[in-house]
PLY file of the C-alpha trace (Angstrom):
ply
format ascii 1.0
element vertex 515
property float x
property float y
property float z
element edge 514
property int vertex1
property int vertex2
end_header
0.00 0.00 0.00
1.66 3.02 -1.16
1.84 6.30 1.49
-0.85 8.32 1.80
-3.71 5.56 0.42
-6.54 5.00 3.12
-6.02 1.42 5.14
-8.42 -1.05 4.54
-7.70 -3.10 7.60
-10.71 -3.08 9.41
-10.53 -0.73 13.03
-10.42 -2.80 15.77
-12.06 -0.47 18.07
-15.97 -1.39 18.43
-17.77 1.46 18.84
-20.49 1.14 21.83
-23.23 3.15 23.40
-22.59 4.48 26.42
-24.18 3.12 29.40
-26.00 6.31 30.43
-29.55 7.64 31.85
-30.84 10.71 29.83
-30.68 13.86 31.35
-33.27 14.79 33.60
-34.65 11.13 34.03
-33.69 8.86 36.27
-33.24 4.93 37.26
-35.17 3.84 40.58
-34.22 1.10 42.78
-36.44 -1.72 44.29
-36.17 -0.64 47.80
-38.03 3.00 46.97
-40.00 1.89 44.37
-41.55 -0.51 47.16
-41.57 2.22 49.93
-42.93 4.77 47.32
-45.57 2.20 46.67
-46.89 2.14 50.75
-46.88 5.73 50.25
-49.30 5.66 47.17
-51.17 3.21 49.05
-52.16 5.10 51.95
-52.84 7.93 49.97
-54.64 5.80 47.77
-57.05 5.01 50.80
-57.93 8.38 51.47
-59.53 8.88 47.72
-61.20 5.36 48.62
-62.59 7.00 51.65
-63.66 9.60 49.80
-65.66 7.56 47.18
-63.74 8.25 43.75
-62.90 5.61 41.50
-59.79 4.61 40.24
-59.20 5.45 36.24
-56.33 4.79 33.96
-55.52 6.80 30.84
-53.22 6.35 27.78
-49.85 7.73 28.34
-49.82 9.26 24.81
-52.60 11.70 23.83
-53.38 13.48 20.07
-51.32 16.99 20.64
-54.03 19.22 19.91
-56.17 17.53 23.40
-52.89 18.78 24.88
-54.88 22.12 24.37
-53.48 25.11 26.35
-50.25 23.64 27.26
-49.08 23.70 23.98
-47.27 26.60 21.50
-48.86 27.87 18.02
-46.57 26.66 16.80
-45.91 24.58 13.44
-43.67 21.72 15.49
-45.80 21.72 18.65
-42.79 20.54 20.64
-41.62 22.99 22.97
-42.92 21.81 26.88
-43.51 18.03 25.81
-42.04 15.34 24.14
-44.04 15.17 20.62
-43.65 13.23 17.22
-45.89 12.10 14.35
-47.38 9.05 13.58
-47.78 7.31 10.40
-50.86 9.59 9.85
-48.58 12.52 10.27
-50.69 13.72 13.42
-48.58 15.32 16.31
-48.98 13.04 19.11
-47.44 13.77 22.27
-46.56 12.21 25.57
-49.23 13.32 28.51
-47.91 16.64 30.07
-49.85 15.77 33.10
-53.51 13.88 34.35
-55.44 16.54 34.13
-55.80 17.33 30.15
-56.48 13.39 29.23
-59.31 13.56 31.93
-61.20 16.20 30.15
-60.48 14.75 26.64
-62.33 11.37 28.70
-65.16 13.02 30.11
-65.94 14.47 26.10
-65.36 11.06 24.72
-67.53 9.19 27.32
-69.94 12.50 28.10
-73.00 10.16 27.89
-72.52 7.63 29.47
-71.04 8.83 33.04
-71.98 9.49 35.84
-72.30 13.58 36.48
-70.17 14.53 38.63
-67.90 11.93 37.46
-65.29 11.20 40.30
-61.95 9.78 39.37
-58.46 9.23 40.83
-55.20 8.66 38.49
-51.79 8.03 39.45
-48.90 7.78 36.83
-46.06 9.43 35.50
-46.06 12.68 33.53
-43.59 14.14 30.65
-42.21 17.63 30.45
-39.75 18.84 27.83
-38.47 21.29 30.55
-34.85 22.13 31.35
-34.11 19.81 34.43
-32.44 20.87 37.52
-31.82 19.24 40.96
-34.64 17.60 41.86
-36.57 18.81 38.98
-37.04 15.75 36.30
-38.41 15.09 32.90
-40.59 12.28 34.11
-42.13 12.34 37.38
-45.04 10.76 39.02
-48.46 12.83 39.88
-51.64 11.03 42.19
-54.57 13.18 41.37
-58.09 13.38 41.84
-60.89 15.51 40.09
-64.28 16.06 40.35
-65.97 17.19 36.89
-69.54 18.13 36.90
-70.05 20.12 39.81
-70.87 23.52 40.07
-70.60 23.83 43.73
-67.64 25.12 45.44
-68.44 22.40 48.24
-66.56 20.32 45.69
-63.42 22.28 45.89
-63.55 22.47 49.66
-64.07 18.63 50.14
-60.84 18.67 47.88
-59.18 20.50 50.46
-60.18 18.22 53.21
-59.35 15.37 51.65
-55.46 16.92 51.00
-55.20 17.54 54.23
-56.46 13.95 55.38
-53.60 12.76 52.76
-50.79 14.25 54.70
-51.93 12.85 57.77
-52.33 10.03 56.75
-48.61 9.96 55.64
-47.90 11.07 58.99
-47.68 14.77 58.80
-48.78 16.37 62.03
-50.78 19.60 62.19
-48.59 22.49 62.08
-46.57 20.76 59.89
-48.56 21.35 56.57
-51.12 24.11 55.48
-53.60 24.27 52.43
-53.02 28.05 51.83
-56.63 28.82 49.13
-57.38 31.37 47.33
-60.16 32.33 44.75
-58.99 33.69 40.79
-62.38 35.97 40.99
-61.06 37.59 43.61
-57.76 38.49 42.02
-59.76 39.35 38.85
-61.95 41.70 41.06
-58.01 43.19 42.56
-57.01 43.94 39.08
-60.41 45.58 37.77
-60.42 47.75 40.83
-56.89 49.04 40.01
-57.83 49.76 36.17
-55.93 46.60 34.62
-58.84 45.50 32.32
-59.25 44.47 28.92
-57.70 41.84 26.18
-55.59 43.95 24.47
-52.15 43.12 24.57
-50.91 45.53 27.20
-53.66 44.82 29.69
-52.74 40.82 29.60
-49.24 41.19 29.89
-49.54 43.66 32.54
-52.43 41.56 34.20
-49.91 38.61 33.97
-46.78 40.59 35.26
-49.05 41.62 38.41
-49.99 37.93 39.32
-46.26 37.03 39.25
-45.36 39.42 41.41
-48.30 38.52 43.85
-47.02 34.78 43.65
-43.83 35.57 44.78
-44.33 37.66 47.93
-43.82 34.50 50.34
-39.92 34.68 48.90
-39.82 38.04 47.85
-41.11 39.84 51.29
-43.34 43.22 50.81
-40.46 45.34 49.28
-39.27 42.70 46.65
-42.84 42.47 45.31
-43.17 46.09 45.27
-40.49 46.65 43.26
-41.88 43.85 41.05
-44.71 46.01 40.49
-43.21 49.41 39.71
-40.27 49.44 37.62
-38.42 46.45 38.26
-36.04 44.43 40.60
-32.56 43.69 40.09
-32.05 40.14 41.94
-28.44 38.89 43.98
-26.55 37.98 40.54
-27.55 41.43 39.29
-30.35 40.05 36.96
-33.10 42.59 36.41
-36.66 41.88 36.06
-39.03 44.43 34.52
-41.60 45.58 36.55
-45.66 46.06 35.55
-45.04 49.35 35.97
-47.92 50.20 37.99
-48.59 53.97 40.03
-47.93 54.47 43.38
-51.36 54.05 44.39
-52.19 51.13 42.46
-48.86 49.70 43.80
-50.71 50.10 47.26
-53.57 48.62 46.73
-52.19 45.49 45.94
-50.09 45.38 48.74
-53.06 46.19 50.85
-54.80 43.08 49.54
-51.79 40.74 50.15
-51.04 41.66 53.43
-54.68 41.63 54.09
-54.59 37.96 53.62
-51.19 37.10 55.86
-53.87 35.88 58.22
-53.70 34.23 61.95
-52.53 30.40 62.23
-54.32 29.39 65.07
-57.45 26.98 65.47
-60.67 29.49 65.21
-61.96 29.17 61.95
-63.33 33.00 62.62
-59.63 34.39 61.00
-60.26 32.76 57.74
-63.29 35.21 57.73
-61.07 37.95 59.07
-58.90 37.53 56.37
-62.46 37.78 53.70
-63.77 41.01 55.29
-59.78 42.52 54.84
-60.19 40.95 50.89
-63.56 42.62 50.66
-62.57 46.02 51.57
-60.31 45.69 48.80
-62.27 44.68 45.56
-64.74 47.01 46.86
-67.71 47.21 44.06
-66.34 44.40 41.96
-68.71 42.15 41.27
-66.24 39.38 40.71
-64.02 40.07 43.62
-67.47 39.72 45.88
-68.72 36.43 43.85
-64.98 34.93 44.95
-65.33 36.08 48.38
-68.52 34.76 48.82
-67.60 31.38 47.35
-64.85 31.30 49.78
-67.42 32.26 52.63
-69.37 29.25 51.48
-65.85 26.77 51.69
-65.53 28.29 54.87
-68.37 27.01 56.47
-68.01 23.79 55.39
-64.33 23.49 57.05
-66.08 24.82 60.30
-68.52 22.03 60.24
-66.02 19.38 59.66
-63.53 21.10 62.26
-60.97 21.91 59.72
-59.36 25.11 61.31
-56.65 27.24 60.28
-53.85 25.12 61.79
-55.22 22.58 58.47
-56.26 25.29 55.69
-55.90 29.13 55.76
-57.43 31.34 53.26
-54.05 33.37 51.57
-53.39 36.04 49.34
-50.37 35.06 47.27
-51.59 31.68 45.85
-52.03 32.41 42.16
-51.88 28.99 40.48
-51.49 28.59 36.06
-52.44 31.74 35.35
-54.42 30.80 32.23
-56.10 27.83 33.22
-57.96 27.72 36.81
-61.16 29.85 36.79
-62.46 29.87 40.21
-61.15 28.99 43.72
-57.32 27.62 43.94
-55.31 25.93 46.50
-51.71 24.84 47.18
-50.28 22.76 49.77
-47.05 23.39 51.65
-45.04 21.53 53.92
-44.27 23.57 57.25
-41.47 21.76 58.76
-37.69 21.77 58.14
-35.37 19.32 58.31
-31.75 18.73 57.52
-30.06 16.41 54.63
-27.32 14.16 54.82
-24.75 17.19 54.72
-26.47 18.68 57.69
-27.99 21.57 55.74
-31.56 22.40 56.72
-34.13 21.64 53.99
-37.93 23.30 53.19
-39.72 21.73 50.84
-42.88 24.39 50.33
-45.40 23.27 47.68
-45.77 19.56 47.39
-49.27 19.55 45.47
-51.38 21.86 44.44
-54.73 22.18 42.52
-58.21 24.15 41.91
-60.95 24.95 39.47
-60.81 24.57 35.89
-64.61 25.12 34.61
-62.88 25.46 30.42
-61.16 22.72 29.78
-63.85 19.97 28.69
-65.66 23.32 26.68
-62.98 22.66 24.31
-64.57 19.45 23.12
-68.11 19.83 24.32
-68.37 23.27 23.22
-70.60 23.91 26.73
-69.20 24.52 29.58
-68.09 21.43 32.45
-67.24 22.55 35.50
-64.39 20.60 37.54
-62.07 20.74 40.59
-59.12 18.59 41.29
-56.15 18.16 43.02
-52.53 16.68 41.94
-50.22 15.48 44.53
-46.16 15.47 43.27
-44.68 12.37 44.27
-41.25 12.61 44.43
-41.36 16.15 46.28
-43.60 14.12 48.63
-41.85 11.24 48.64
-38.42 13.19 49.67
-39.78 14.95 52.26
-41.39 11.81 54.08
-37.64 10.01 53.84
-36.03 13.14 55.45
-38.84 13.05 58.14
-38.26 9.58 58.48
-42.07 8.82 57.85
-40.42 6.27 55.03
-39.87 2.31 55.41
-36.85 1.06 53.18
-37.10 -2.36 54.60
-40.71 -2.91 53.29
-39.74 -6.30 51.99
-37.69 -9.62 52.74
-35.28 -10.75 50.51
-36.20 -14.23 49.30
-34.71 -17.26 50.57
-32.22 -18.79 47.84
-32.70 -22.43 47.10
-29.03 -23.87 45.57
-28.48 -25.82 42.50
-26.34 -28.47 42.74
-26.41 -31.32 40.54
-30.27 -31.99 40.48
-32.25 -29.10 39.39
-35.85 -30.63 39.65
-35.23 -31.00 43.02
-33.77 -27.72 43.42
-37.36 -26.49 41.75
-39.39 -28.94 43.62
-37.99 -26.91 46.92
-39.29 -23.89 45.45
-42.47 -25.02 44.67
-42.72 -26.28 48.07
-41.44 -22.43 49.92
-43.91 -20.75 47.70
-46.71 -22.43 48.44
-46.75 -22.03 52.07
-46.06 -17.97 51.51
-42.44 -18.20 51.86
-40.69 -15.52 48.96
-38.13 -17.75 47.29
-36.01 -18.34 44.31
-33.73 -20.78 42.51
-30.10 -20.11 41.65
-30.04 -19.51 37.97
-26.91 -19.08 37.57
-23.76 -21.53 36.09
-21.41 -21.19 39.13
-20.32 -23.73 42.15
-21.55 -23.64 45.28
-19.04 -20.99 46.91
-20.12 -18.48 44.57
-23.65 -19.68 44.62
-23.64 -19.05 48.60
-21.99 -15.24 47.89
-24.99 -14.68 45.78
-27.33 -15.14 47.88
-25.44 -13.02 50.58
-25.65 -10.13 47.48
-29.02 -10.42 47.27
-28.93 -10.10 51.58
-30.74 -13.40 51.53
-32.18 -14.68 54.97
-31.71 -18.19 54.12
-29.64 -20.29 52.07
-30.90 -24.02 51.29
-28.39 -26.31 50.61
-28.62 -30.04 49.35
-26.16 -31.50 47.64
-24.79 -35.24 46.97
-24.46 -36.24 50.71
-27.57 -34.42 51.54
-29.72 -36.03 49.20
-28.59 -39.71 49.70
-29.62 -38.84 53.37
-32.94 -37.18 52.50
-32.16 -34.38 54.26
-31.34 -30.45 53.38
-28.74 -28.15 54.91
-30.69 -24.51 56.47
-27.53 -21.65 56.36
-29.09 -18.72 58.33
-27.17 -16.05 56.46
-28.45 -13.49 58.66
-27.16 -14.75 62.04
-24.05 -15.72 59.98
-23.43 -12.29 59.39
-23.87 -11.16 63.26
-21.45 -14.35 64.35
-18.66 -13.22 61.52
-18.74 -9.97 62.89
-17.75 -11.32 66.57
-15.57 -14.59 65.61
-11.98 -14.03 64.43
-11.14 -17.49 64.82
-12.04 -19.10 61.63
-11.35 -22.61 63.35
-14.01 -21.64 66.20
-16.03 -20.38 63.57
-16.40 -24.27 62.06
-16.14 -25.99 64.75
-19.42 -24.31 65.79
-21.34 -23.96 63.01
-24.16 -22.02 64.82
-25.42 -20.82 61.71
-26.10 -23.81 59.83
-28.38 -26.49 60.68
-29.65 -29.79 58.72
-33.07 -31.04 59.05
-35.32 -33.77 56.92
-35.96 -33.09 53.67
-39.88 -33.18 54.43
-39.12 -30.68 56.93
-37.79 -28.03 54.73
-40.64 -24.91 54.66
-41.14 -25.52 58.97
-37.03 -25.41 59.07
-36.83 -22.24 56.77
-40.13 -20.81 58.65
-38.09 -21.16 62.33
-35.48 -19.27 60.99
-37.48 -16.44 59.25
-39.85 -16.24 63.06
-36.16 -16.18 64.46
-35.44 -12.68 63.25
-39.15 -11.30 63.20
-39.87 -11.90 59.22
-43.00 -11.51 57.77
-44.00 -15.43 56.25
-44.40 -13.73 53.64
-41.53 -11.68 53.22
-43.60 -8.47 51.98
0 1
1 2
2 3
3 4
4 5
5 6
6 7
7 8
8 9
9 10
10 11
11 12
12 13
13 14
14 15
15 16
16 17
17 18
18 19
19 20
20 21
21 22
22 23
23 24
24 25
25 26
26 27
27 28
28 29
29 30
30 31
31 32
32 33
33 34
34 35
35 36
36 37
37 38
38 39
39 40
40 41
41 42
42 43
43 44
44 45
45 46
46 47
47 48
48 49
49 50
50 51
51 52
52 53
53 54
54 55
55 56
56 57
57 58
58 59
59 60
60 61
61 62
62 63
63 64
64 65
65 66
66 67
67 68
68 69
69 70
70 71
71 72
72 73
73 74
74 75
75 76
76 77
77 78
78 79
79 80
80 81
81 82
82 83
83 84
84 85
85 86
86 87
87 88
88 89
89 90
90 91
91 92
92 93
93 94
94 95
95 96
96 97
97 98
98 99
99 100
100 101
101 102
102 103
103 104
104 105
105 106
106 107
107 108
108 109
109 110
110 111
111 112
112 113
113 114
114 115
115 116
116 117
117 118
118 119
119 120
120 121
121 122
122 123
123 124
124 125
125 126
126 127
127 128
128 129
129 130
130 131
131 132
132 133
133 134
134 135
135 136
136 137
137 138
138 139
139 140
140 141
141 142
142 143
143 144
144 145
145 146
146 147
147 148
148 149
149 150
150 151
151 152
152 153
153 154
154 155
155 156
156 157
157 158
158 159
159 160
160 161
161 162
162 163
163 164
164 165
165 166
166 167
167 168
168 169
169 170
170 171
171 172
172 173
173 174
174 175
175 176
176 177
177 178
178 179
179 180
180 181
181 182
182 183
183 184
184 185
185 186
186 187
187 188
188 189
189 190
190 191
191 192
192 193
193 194
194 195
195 196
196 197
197 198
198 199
199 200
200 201
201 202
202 203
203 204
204 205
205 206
206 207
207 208
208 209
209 210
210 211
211 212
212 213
213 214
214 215
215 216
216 217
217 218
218 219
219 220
220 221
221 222
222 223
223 224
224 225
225 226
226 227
227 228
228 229
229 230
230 231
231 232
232 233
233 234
234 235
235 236
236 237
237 238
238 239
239 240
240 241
241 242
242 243
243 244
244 245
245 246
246 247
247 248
248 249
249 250
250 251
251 252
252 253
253 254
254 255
255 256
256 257
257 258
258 259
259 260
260 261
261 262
262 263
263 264
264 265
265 266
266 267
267 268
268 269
269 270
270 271
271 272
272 273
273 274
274 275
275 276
276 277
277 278
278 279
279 280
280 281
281 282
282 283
283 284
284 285
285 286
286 287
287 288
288 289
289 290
290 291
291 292
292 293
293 294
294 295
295 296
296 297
297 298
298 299
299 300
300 301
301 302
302 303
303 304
304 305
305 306
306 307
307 308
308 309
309 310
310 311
311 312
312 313
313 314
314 315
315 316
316 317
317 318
318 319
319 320
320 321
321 322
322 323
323 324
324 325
325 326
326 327
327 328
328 329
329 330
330 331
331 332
332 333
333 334
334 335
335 336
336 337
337 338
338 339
339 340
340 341
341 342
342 343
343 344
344 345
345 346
346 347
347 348
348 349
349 350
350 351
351 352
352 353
353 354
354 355
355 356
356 357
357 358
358 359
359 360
360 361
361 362
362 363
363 364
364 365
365 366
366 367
367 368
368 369
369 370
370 371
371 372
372 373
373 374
374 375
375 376
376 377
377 378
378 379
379 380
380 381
381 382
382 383
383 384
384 385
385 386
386 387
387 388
388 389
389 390
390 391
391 392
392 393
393 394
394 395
395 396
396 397
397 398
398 399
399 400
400 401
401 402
402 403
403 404
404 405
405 406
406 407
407 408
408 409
409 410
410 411
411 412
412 413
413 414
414 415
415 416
416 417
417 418
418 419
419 420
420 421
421 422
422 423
423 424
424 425
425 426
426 427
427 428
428 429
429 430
430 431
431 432
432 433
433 434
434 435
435 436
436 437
437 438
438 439
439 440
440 441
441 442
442 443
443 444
444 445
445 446
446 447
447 448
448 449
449 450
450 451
451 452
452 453
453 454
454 455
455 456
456 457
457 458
458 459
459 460
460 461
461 462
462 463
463 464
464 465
465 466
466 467
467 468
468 469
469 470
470 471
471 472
472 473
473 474
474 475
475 476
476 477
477 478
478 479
479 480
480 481
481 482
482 483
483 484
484 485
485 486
486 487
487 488
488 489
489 490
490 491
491 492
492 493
493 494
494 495
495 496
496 497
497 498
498 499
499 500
500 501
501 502
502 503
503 504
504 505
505 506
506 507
507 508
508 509
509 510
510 511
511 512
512 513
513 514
């Protein structure tokens, strides 16, 4: 081959994918996924309690019943993860539980029962830059009511949040559903002139509402810069204001501190908090119609002795700002704690929900009034661990069954575990027995069952508590006391094999079961 031709000898270098999660997803192991399961299941028993109904929906929707949390634009790509089928329709994985509800309820209109109650848990998909803690896929547990024009709806939906966290083992004082009503920040805005579709009025309209939603971080003066010219933040970022007068800047500030409210148990503050509201909207008939349909949630708290230690009426919860039409809650957890580095942790908003009377219109073409709200899992699910509400050791690992020589016995020994309840499984593997017997320490095994040559000719079975082996290890340096002893291992008849294994399992406290 003269210089400079290419080589034709093939590259030995394979090239291989790299072993890698995508960014902002994320792999989880068995021991959450089972204690993230309890967690789903207790909160699972509240919407029981509560009489809605379980309901599944497809994990891939048509992009236009995406609706309102899509762009105009030509790819509609930007927020979820979208491609086209063979059709060349834009299809698009669900965003979150709430928009294939609605797109249900028009499909099945007829034929369900109004109000229709359902419950949903699953995981969601958001084309979103992810951050820490913040992924692409996540889990929401939501539940809606659609069909109901009565605000009792949305209080019961407050209630039953709160029952959630307690039933997770969240004390009082260490949550609060803050609500709010969007008529009454409608009525806010008309009474400070900010009115109209045009352009200006909904940016401005939208700019005010942000700066509202932010006073709990912000404080009075970062909000009313927010709502004059603008706010330069710590990195020397500036945000540009709404640009509001002096006296409409009051106003607003009026209305948000009106609503800081007391935190104690007399329900008569929530109503304190109203009147301060009132005095506010003054003539707007909106502002009043929110105010009295928080007057009406207000006495149904009091008769079910939810106080203000459990749900507070608040100001500065906004919610989508283009999607809930009536009254609006969030839920925030009260109590710090500290990670593994020792720095303390707040975890604010861990679900959130409210009124969305337009979203079925869009395929009925009349109006459907709903409530609902979504719990997020893994903010939850954090939170709990770090309060140590959270069981890791939720299961048993099974008891390992050896192969060695005769597999149909090996099997038949199986059989014979999981029949009486007894979590088990066969080694699959092609090793000897050594590294059979490390594999079942891997998998933290409670019991090892051994029968080989000897054992068999004897009909019996060797019982190696792996557990207690473990302990004994730790406190035995002499290997040669260590066999002589053999307090670990015991043989017993071959007949006798699920009462052996079930001895040892009672020994250290395990569940038959092992779940």
């Amino acid at each position: 081959m003269s210089k400079g031709e290419p080589s034709t000898k093939p590259s030995s270098k394979v090239r291989r994918p790299a072993a890698r999660v995508p960014k902002g997803f994320r792999d989880i192991s068995a021991a959450t996924v089972r204690a993230e399961a309890q967690m789903l299941a207790r909160i699972r028993e509240v919407y029981e309690r509560y009489g809605f109904d379980p309901l599944e929906t497809s994990a891939i929707e048509y992009a236009d019943a995406l609706g309102k949390f899509l762009p105009d634009e030509d790819r509609p790509n930007e927020g979820v993860f979208a491609f086209q089928d063979d059709d060349e329709q834009w299809m698009a994985l669900r965003y979150d539980l709430t928009a294939p509800l609605a797109r249900y309820v028009a499909e099945y209109f007829d034929g369900l029962p109004k109000p229709f109650r359902r419950y949903q848990v699953g995981p969601v998909w958001r084309n979103e830059k992810p951050g820490p803690g913040r992924f692409r896929q996540f889990t929401q547990f939501d539940a809606d009511t659609v069909g109901t024009p009565t605000v009792a709806a949305d209080a019961e939906m407050c209630m039953m949040a709160a029952d959630c966290f307690e039933a997770l083992g969240i004390a009082r004082g260490g949550y609060r559903l803050r609500v709010n009503n969007r008529k009454v920040l409608d009525g806010l805005l008309e009474t400070i002139g900010i009115v109209g579709e045009e352009a200006g009025a909904i940016a401005t309209r939208m700019t005010v509402l942000r700066s509202i939603d932010k006073f709990d971080k912000l404080g009075r003066f970062g909000v009313e810069l927010l709502l004059g010219a603008g706010r330069k933040d710590e990195s020397g970022d500036f945000t540009k204001g709404a640009g509001l007068e002096p006296g409409q800047i009051a106003r607003v500030l009026d209305y948000v501190e009106s609503g800081l409210g007391a935190a104690d148990s007399d329900a008569g503050d929530r109503k304190a908090v109203l009147e301060g509201w009132r005095a506010v909207v003054g003539a707007s008939a909106r502002g009043n119609e929110g105010i009295d349909e928080l007057l009406e949630m207000d006495a149904l708290f009091a008769s079910a002795s939810y106080g203000v230690d459990r749900i507070e009426f608040n100001s500065w919860i906004v919610r989508g700002l283009g999607y809930y039409t009536g009254p609006v809650f969030e839920s925030e957890l009260l109590f710090e704690v500290k990670d593994e580095k020792g720095n303390p942790v707040r975890f604010g908003s861990v679900g959130s929900g409210g009124r969305y009377d337009d979203l079925v219109e869009r395929f009925k073409g009349v109006k459907v009034p709903a409530t609902g709200f979504s719990i997020g899992i893994s903010r939850l699910y954090t939170a709990l661990d770090l309060l140590g509400q959270i069981r890791h050791d939720s299961a048993v690992a099974p008891v390992v069954v050896l192969t060695l020589g005769d597999m149909a016995a090996s099997q038949s020994m199986v059989r014979d575990l999981r029949e009486a309840g007894i979590r088990a499984e066969m080694y699959l593997g092609g090793s000897g027995m050594r590294a059979q017997v490390k594999y079942a320490d891997k998998r933290s095994a409670p019991v090892a069952v051994i029968e080989g040559e000897d054992e068999r000719a004897q009909g019996i079975v060797t019982l190696k508590d792996l557990i207690l082996g473990a302990e004994m290890s730790r406190e035995i340096e002499d290997n040669a006391k260590w066999r002589e002893g053999q307090p670990a291992q015991v043989s017993v008849p071959r007949a006798e094999l699920v009462q052996g294994v079930k001895d040892i399992l009672a020994r250290h406290g395990l569940h038959r079961s092992g779940l």
